[in-house]
PQR file with spaces between the fields and no chain letter, atoms N, CA, C, O and H, PARSE charges and radii, in Angstrom:
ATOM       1  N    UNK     1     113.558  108.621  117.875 -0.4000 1.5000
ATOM       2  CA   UNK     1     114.150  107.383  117.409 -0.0000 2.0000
ATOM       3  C    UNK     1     113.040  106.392  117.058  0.5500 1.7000
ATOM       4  O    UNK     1     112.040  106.215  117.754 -0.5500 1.4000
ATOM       5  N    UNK     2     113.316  105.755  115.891 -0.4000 1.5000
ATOM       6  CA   UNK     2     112.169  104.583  115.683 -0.0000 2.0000
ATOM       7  C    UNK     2     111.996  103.940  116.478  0.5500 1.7000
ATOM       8  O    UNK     2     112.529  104.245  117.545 -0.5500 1.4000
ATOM       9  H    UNK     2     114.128  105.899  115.326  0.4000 1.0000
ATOM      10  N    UNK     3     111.318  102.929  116.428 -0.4000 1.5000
ATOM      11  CA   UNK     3     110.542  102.007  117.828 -0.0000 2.0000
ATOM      12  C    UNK     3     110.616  100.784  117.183  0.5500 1.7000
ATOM      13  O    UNK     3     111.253   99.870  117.708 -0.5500 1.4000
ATOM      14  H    UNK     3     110.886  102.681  115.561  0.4000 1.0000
ATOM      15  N    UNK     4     109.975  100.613  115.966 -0.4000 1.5000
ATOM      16  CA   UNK     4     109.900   99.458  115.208 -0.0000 2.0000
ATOM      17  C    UNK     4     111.078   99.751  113.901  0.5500 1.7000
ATOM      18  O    UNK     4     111.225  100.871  113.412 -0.5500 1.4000
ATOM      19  H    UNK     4     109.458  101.356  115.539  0.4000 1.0000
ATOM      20  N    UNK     5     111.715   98.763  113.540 -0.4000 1.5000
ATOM      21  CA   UNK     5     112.777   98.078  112.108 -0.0000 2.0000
ATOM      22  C    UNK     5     112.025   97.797  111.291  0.5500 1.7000
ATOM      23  O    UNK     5     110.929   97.291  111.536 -0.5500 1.4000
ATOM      24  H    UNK     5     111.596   97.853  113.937  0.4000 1.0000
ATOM      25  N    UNK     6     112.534   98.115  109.933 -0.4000 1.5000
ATOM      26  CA   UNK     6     112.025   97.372  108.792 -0.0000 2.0000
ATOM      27  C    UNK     6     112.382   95.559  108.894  0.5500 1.7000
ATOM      28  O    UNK     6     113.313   94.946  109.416 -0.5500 1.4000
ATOM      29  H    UNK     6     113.424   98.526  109.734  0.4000 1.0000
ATOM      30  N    UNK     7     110.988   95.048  108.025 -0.4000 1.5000
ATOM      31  CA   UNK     7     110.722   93.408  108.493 -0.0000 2.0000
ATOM      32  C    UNK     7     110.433   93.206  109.666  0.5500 1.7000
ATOM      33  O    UNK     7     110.571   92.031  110.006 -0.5500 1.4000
ATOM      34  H    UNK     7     110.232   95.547  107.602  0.4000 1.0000
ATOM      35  N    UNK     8     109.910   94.228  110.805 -0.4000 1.5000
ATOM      36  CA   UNK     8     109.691   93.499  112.043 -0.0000 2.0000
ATOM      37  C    UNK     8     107.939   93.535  111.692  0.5500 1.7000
ATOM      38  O    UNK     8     107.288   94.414  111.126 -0.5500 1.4000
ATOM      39  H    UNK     8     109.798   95.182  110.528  0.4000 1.0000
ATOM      40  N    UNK     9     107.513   92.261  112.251 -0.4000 1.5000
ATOM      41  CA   UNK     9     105.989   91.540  112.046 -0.0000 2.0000
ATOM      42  C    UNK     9     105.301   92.545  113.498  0.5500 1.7000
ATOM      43  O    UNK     9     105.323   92.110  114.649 -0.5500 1.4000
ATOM      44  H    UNK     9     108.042   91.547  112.711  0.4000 1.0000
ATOM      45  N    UNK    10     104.872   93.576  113.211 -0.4000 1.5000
ATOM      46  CA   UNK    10     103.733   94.241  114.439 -0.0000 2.0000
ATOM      47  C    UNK    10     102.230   94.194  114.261  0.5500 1.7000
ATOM      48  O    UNK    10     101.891   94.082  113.083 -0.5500 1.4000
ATOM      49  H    UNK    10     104.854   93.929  112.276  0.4000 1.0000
ATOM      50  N    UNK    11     101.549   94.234  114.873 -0.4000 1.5000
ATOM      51  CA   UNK    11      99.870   94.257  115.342 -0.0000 2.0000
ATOM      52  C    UNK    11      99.366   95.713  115.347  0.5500 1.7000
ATOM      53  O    UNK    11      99.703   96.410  116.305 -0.5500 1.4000
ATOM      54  H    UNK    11     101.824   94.326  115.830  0.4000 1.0000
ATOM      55  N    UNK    12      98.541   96.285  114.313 -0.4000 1.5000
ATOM      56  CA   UNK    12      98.379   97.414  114.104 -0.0000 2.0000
ATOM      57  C    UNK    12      96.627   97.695  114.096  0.5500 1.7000
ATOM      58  O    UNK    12      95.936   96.696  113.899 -0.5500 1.4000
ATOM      59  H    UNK    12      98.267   95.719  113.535  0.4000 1.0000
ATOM      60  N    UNK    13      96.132   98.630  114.244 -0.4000 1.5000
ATOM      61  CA   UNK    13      95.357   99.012  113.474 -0.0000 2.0000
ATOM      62  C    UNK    13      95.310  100.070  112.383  0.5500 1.7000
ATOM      63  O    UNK    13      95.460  101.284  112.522 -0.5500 1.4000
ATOM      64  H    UNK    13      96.694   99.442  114.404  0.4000 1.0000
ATOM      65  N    UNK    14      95.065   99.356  111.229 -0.4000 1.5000
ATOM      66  CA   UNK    14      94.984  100.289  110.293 -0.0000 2.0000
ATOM      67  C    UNK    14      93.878  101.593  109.662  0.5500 1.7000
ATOM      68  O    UNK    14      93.966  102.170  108.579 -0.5500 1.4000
ATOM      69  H    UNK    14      94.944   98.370  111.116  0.4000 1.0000
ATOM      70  N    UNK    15      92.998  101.764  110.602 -0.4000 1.5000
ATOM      71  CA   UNK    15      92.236  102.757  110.268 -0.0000 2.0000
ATOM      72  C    UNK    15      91.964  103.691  112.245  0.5500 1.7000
ATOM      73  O    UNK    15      92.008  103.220  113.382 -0.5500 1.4000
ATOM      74  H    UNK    15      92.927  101.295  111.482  0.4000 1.0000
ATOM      75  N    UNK    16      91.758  104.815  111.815 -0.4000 1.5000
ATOM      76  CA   UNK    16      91.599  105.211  112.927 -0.0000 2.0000
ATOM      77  C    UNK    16      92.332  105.355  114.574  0.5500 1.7000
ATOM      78  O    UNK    16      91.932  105.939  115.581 -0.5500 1.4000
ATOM      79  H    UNK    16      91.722  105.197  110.891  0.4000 1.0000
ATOM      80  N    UNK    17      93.426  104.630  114.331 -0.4000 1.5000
ATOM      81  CA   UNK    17      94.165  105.206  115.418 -0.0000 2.0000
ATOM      82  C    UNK    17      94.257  103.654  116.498  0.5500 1.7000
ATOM      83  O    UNK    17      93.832  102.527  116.246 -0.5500 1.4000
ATOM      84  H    UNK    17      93.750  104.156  113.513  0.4000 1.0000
ATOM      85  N    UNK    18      94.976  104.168  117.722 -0.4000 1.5000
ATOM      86  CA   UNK    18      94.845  102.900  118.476 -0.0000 2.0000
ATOM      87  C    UNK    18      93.469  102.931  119.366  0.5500 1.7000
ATOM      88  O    UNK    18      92.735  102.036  119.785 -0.5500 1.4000
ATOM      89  H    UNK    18      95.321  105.084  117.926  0.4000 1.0000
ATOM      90  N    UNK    19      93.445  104.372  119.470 -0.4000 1.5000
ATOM      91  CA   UNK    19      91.613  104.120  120.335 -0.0000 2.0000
ATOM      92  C    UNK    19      90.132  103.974  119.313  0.5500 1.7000
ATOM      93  O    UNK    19      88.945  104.213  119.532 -0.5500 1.4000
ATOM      94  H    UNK    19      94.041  105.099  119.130  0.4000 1.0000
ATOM      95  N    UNK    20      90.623  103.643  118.544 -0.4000 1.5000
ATOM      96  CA   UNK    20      89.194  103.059  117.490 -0.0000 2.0000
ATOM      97  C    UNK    20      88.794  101.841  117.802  0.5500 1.7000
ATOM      98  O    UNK    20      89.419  100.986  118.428 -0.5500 1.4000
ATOM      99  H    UNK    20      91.587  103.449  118.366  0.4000 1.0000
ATOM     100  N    UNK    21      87.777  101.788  117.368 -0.4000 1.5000
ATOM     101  CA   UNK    21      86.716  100.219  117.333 -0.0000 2.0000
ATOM     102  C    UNK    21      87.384   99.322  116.197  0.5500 1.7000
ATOM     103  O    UNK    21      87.126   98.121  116.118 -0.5500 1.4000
ATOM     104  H    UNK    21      87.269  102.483  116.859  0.4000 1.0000
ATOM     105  N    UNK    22      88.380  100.057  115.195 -0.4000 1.5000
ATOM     106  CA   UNK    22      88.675   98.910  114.581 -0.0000 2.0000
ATOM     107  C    UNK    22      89.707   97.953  114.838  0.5500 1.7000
ATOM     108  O    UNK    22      90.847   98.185  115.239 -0.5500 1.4000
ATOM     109  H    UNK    22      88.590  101.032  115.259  0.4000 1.0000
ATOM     110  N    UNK    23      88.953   96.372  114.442 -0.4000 1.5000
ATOM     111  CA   UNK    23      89.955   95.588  114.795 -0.0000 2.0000
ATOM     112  C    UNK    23      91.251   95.515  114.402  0.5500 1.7000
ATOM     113  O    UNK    23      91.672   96.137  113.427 -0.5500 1.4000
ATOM     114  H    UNK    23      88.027   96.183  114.116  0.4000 1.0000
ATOM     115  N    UNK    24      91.921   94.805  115.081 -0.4000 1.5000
ATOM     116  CA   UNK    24      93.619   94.821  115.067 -0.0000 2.0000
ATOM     117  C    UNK    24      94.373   94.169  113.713  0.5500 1.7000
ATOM     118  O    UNK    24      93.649   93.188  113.541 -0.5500 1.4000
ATOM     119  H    UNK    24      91.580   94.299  115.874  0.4000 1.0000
ATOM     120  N    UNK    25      95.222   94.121  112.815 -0.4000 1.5000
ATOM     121  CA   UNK    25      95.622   93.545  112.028 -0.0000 2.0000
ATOM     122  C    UNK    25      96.979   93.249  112.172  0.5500 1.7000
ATOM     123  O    UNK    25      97.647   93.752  113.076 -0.5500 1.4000
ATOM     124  H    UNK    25      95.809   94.918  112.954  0.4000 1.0000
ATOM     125  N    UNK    26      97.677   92.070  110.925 -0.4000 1.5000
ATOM     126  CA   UNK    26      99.111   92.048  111.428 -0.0000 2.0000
ATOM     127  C    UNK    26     100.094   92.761  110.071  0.5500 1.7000
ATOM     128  O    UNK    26      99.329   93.310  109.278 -0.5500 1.4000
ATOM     129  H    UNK    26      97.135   91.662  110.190  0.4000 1.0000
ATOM     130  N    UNK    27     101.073   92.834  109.786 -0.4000 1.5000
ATOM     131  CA   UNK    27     101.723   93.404  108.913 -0.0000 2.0000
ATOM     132  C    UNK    27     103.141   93.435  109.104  0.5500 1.7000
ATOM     133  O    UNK    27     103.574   93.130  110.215 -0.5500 1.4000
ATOM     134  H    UNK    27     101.694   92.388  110.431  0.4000 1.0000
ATOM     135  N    UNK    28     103.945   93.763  108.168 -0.4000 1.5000
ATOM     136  CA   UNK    28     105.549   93.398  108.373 -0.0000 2.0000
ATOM     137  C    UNK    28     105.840   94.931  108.002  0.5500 1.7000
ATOM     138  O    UNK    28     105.333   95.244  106.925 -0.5500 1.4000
ATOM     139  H    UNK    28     103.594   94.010  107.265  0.4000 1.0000
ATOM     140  N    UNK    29     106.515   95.918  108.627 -0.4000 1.5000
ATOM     141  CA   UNK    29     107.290   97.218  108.479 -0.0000 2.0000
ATOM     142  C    UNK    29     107.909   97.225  107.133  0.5500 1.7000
ATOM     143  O    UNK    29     108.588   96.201  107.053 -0.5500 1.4000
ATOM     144  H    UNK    29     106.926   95.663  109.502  0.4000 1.0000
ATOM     145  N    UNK    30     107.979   97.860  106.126 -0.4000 1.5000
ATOM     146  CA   UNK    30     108.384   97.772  104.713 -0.0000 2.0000
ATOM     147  C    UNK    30     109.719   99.039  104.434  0.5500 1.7000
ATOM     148  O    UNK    30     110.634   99.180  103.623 -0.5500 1.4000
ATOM     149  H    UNK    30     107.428   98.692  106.191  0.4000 1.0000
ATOM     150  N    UNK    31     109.217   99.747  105.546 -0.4000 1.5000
ATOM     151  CA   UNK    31     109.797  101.166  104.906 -0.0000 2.0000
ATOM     152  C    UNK    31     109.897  101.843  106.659  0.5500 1.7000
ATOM     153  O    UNK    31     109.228  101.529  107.643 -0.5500 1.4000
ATOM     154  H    UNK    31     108.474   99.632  106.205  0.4000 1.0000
ATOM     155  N    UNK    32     111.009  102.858  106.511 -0.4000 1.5000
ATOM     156  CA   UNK    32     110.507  104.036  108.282 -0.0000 2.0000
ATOM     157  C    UNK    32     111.666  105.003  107.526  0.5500 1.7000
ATOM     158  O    UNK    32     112.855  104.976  107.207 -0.5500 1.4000
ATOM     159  H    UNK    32     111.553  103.112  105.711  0.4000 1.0000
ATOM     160  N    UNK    33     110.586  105.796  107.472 -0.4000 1.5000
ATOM     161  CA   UNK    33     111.101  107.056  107.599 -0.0000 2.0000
ATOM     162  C    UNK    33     111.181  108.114  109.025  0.5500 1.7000
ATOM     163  O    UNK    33     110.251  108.301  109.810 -0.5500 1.4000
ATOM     164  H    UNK    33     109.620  105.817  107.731  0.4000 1.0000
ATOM     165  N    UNK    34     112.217  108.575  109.080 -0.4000 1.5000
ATOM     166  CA   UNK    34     112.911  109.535  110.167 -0.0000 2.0000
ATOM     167  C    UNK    34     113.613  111.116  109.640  0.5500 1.7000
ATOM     168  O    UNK    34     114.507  111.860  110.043 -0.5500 1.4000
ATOM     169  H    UNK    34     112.972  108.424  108.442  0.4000 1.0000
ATOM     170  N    UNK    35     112.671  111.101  108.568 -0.4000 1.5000
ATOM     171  CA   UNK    35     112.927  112.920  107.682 -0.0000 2.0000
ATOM     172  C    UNK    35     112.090  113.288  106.684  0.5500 1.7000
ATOM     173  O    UNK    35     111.523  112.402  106.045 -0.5500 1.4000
ATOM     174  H    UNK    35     111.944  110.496  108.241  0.4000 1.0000
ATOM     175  N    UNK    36     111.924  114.320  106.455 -0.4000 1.5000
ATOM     176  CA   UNK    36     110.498  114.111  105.432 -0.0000 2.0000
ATOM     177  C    UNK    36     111.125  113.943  104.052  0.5500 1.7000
ATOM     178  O    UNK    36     112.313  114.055  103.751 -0.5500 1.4000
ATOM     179  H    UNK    36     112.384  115.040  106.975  0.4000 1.0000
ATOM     180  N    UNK    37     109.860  113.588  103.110 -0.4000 1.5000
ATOM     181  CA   UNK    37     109.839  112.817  102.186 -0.0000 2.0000
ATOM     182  C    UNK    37     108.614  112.443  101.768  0.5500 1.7000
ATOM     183  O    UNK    37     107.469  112.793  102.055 -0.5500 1.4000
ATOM     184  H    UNK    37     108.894  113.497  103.355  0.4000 1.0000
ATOM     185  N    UNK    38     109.312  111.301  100.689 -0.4000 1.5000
ATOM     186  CA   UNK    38     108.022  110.575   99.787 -0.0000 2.0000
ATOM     187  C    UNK    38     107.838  109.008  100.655  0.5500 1.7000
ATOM     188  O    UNK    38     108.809  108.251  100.638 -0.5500 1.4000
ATOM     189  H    UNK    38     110.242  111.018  100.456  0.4000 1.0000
ATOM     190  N    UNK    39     106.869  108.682  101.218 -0.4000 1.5000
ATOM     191  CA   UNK    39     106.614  107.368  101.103 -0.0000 2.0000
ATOM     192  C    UNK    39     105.226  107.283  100.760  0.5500 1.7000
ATOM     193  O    UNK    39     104.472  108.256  100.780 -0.5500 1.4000
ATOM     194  H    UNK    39     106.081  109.297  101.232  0.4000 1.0000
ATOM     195  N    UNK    40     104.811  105.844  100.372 -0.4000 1.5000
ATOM     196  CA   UNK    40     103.853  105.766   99.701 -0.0000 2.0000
ATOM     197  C    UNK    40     102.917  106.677   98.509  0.5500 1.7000
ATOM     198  O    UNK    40     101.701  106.777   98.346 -0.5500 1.4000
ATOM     199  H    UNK    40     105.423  105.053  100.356  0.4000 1.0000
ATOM     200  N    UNK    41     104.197  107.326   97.718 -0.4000 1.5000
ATOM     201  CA   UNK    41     103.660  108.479   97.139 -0.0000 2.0000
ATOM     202  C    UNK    41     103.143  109.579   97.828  0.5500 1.7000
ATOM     203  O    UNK    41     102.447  110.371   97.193 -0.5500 1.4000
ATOM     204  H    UNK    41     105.185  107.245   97.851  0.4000 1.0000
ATOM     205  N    UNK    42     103.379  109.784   99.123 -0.4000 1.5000
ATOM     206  CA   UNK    42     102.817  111.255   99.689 -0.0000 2.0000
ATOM     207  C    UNK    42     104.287  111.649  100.145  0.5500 1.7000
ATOM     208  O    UNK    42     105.209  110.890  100.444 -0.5500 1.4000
ATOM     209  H    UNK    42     103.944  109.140   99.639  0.4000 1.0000
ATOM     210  N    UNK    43     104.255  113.312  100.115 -0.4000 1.5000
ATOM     211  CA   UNK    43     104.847  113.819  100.954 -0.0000 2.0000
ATOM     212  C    UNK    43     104.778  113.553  102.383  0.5500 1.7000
ATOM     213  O    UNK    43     103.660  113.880  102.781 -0.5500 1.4000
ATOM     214  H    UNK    43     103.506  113.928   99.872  0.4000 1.0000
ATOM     215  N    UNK    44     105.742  112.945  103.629 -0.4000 1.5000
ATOM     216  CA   UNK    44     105.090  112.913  104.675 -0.0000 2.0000
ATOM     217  C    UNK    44     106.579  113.813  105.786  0.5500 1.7000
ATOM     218  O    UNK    44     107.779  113.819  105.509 -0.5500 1.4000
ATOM     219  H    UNK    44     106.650  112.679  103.306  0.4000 1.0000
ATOM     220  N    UNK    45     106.208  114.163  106.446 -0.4000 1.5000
ATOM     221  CA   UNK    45     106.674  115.323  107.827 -0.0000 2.0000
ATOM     222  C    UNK    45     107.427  114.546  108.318  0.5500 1.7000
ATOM     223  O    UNK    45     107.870  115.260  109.217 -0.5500 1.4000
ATOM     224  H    UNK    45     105.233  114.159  106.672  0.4000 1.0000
ATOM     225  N    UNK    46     108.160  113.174  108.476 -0.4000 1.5000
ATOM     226  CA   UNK    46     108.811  112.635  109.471 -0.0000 2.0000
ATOM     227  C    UNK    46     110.041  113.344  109.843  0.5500 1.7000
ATOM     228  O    UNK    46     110.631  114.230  109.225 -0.5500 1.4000
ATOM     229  H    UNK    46     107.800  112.593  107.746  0.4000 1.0000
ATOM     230  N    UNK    47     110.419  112.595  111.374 -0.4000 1.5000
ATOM     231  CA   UNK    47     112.132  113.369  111.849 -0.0000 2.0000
ATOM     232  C    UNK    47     112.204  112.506  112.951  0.5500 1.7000
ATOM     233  O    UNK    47     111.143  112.022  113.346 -0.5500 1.4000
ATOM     234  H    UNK    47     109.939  111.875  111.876  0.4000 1.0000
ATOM     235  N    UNK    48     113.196  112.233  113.496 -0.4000 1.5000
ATOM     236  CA   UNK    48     113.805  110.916  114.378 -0.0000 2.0000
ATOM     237  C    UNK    48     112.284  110.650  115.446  0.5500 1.7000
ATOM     238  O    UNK    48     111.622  109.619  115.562 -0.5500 1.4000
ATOM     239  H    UNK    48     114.057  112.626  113.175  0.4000 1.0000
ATOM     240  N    UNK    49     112.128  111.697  115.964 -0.4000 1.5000
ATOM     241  CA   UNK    49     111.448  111.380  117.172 -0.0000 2.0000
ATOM     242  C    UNK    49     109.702  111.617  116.879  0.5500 1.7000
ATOM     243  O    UNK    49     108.938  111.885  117.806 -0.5500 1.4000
ATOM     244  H    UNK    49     112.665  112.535  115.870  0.4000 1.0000
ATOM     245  N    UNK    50     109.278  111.481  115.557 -0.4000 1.5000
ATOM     246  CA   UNK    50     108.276  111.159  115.039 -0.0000 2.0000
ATOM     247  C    UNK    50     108.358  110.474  113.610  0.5500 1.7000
ATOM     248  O    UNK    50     108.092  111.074  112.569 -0.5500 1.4000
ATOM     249  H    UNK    50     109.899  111.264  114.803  0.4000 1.0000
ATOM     250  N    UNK    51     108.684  109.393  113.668 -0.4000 1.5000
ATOM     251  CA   UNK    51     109.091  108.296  112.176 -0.0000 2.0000
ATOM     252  C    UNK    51     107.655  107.824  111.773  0.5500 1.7000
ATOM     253  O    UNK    51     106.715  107.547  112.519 -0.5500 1.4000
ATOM     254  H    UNK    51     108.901  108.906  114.514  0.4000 1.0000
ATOM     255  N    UNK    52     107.706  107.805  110.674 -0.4000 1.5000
ATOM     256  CA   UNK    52     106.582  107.598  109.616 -0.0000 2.0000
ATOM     257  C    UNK    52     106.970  106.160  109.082  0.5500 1.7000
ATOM     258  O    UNK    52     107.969  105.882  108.417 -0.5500 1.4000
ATOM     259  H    UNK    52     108.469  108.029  110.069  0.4000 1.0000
ATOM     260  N    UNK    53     106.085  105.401  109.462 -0.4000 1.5000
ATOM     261  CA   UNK    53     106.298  104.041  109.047 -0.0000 2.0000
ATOM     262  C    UNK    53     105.095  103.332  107.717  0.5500 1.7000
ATOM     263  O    UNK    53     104.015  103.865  107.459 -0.5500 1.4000
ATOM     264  H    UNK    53     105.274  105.627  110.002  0.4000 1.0000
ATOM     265  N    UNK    54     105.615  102.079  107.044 -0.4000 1.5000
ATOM     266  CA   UNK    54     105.089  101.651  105.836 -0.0000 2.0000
ATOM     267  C    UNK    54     105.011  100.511  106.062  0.5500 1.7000
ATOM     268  O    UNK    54     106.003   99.914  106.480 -0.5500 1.4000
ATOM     269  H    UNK    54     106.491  101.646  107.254  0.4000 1.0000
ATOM     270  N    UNK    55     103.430   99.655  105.792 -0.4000 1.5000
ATOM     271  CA   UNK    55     103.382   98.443  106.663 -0.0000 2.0000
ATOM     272  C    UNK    55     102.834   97.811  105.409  0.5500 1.7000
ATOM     273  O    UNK    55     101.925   98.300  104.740 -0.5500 1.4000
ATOM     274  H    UNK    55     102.624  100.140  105.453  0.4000 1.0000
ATOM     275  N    UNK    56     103.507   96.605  105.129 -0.4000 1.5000
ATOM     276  CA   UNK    56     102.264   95.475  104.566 -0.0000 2.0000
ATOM     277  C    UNK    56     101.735   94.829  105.265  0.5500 1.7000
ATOM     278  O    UNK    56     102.355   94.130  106.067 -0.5500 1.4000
ATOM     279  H    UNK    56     104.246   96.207  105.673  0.4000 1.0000
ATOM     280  N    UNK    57     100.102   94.853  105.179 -0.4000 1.5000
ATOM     281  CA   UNK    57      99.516   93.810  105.578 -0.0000 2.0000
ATOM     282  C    UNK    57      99.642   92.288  105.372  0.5500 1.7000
ATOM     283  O    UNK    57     100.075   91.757  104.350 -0.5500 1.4000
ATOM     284  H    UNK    57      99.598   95.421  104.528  0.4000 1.0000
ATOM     285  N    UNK    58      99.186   91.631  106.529 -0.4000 1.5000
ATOM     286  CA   UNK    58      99.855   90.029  106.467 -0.0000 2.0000
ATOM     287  C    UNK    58      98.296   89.693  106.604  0.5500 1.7000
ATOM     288  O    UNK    58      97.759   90.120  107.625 -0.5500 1.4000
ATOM     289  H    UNK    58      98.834   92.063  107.360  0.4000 1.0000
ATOM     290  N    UNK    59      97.322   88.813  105.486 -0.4000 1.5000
ATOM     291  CA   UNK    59      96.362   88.403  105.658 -0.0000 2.0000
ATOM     292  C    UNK    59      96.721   86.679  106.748  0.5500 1.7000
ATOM     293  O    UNK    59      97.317   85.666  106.381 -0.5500 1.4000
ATOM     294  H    UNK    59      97.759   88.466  104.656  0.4000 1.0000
ATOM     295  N    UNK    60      96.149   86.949  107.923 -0.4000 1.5000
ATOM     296  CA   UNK    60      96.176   85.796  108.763 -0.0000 2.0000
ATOM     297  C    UNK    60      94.670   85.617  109.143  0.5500 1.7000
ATOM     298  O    UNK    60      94.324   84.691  109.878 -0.5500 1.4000
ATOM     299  H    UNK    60      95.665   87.772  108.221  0.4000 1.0000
């Protein structure tokens, strides 16, 4: 099951994972996929209990 809704504002990092050195960013959920498919132009593997999510970044 998803965790996060589309439009909800979360704290991400966008490169490397959550145990990377890179810093944190903010972004609003755009898209969640829960079956595979196209998002962002890729094929991606999703299914309920691993959802593939689509974030815009929020420059703050």
């Amino acid at each position: 099951m998803a965790k996060y809704k589309t439009g909800q504002s979360v704290r991400y990092k966008p490169v490397g994972g959550p145990d990377s050195q890179t810093s944190e960013t903010v972004g609003v959920i755009t898209d969640v996929l829960t079956e595979p498919g196209i998002q962002a132009d890729r094929n991606v593997q999703a299914s309920p209990d691993s959802p593939r999510y689509e974030i815009s970044n929020i420059d703050v």
